[in-house]
N, C-alpha and C positions, 0 to 999 in steps of 0.2 A: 761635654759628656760623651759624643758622639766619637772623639777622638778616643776616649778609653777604653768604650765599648771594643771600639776594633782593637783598639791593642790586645784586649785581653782574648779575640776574636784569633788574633795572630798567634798567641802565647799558648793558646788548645790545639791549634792545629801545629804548632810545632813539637809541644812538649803533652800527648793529651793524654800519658799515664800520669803528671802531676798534677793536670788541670782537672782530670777526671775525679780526684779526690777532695776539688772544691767549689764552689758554689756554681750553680746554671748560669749564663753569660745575661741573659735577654730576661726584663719582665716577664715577657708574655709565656715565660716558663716556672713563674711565680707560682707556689702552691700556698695551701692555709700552712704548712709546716714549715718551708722552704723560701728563702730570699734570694732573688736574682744578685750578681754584682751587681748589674744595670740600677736595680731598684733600690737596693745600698747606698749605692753611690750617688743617689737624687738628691736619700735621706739626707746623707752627709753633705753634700754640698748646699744644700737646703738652710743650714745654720751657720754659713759662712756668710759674712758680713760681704755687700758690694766693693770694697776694698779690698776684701781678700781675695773674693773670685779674681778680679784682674789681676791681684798678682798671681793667682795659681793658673789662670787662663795664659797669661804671658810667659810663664815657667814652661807648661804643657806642649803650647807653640813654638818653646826654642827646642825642646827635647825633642819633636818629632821633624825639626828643620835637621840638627844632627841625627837624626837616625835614632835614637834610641827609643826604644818601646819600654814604655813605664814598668809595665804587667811585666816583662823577663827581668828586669831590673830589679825589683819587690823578689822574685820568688830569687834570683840569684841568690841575694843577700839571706833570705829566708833559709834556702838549705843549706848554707855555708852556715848559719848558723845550729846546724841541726847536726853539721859535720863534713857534712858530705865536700866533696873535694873542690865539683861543680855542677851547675844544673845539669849536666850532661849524667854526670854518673847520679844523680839524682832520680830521673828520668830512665835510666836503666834500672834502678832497684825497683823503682815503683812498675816497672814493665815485668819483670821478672817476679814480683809479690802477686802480681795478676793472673801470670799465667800458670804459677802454684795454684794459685784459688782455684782457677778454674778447672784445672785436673782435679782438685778433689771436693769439684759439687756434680 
């Protein structure tokens, strides 16, 4: 789990007008309305069978031997399916819808 945490830890600080419009990283930023990923992801790992964890634990450990971080990979696929070209230009719009916003509050 500790491994995702960072991922997703890495995927705010790289992209944080995307990450910004979705859930707090950490429990301990849990509120009564709000769910952390961290705390999400306890849930869900929580009714995986001991069989499955190892394989998702072995999957997790080959993905971060190559380099690849889960969390950019997920939202990748995510706005390419929303249109957009790539996280990159995804990550521009959402930067740019922000600072509209904020000129007119």
């Amino acid at each position: 789990m500790a491994r995702q945490v960072r991922w997703m830890e890495e995927y705010a600080a790289k992209y944080p007008y995307l990450a910004g419009g979705g859930r707090a990283i950490h429990t301990s930023e849990d509120t009564p309305y709000d769910t952390s990923f961290e705390t999400y992801l306890r849930g869900e790992l929580s009714i995986y069978s001991a069989q499955t964890l190892d394989l998702y634990a072995r999957w997790t450990e080959e993905l971060e031997r190559e380099g690849v971080n889960m969390s950019v990979e997920v939202m990748k696929e995510t706005v390419a399916r929303y249109g957009y070209k790539d996280i990159q230009a995804a990550e521009e719009h959402e930067k740019k819808k922000n600072e509209v916003s904020r000129k007119n509050t």
